[in-house]
C-alpha positions in Angstrom: 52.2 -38.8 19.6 55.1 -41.2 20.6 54.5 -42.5 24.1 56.9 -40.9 27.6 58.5 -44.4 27.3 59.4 -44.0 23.8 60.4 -40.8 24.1 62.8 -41.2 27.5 64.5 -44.7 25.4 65.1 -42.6 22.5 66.6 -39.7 24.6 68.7 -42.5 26.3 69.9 -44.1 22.9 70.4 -40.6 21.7 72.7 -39.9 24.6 74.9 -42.7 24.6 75.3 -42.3 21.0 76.5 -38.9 21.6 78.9 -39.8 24.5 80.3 -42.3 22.3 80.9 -40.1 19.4 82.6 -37.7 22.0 84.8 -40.5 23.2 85.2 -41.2 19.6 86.4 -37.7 18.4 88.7 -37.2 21.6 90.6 -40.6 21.2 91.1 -40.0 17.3 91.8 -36.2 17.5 89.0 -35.9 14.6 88.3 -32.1 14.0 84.8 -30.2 14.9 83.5 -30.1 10.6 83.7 -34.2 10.9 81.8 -34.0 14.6 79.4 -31.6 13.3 78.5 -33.7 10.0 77.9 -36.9 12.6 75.9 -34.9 14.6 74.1 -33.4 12.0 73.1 -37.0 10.8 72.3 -38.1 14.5 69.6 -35.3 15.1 68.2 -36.3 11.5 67.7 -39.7 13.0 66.3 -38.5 15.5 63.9 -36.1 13.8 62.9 -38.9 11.3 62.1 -41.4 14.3 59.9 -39.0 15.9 58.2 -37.8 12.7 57.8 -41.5 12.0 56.5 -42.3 15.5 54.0 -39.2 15.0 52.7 -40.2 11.8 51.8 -43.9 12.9 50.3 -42.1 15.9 48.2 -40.2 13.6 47.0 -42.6 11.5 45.4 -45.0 14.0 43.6 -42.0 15.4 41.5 -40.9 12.6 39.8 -42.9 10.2 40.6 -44.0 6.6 37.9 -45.5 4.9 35.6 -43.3 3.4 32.7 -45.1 4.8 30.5 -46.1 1.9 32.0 -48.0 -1.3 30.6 -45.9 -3.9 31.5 -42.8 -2.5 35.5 -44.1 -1.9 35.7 -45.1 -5.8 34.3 -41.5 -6.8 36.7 -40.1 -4.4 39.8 -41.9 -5.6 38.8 -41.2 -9.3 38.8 -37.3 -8.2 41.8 -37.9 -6.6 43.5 -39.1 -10.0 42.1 -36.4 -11.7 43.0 -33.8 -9.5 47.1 -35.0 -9.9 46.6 -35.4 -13.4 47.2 -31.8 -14.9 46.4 -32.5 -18.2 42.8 -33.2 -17.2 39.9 -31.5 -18.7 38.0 -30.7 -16.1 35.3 -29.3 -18.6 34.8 -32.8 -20.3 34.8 -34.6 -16.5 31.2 -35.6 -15.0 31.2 -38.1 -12.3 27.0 -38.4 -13.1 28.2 -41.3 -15.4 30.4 -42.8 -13.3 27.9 -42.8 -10.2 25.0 -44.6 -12.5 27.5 -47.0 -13.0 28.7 -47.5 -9.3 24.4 -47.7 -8.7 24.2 -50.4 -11.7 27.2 -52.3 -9.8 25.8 -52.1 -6.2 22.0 -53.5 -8.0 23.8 -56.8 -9.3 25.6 -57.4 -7.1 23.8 -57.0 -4.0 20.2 -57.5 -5.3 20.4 -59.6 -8.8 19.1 -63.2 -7.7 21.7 -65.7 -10.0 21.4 -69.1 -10.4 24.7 -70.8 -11.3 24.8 -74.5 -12.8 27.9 -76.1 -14.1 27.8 -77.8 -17.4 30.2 -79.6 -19.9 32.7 -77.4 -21.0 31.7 -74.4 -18.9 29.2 -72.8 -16.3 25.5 -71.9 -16.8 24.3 -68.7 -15.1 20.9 -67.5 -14.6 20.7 -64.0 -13.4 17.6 -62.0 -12.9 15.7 -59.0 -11.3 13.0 -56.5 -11.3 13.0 -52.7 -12.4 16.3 -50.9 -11.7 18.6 -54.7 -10.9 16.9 -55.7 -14.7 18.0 -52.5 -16.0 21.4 -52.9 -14.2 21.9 -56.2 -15.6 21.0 -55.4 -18.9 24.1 -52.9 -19.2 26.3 -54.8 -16.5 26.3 -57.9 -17.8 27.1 -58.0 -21.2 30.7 -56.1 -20.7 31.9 -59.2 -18.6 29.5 -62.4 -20.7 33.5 -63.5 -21.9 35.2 -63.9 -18.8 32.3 -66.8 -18.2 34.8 -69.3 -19.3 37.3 -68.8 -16.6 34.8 -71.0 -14.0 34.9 -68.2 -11.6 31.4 -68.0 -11.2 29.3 -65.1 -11.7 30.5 -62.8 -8.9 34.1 -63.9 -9.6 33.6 -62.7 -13.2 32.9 -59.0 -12.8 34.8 -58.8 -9.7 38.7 -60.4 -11.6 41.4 -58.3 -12.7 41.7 -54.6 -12.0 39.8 -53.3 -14.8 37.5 -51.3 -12.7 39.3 -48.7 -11.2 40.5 -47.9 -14.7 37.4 -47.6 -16.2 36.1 -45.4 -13.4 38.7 -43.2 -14.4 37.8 -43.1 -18.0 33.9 -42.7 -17.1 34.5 -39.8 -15.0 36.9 -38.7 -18.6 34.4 -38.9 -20.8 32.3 -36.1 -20.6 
């Protein structure tokens, strides 16, 4: 909500706007369909300053972030699908997308990787126990040719904006 102080400068902009465009009208003999279509624009100003005001208000009070990472990427690719209306909701499963979101949280949180650079390009070493192995094992292979670009390993799966995409087709593909 805007503050009293917003509120009572508007009010006084607003009104010395208004006297002006009186002023205006009476010196230049302008007739009331010309006065009306001015003021109809002034209280649109005013209505889009305060809506404006209000929003901002509103967004610093309540919170955006959906508060864990692999529940936000679920919840955007629901988002997309829900706008699209050509989806198939009988051929969407999120179960798929969520094994992948685990995979991606064990390699990159608990994977233990060694990197080493070499001539001509960057040795990597990356290595874990039961579900991380596992993870690795199907994470790891997708991304083996982006190596090259000497971003490291981390820098590797996390460069471009290819995940959100393929979130969207995993949760697509049934």
């Amino acid at each position: 909500m805007p503050s009293v102080n917003d509120i009572s400068e508007f009010l006084h902009r607003l009104q010395a706007t208004i006297s002006g465009l009186m002023q205006w009208l009476r010196t230049y003999r302008v007739g009331y369909l010309v006065g009306l279509l001015i003021a109809a624009r002034i209280a649109w100003r005013a209505y889009r300053f305060l809506s404006l005001r209000r929003a901002k208000a509103n967004r610093a009070r309540g919170p955006t972030q959906p508060g864990q990472a692999a529940f936000g990427a679920m919840q955007e690719i629901v988002r997309m699908l829900e706008a699209d209306p050509d989806t198939d909701w009988s051929k969407v499963t999120l179960t798929a997308l969520r094994e992948h979101l685990l995979d991606m949280d064990e390699v990159t949180l608990r994977a233990v990787v060694k990197e080493e650079r070499v001539d001509g390009g960057l040795r990597v070493e990356i290595s874990g126990t039961d579900r991380t192995l596992a993870a690795i094992h199907r994470i790891v292979p997708a991304h083996v040719q982006e190596l090259n670009r000497g971003l490291g390993f981390i820098g590797l799966l996390a460069s471009g904006a290819h995940h959100a995409v393929h979130h969207l087709a995993m949760a697509q593909a049934g």
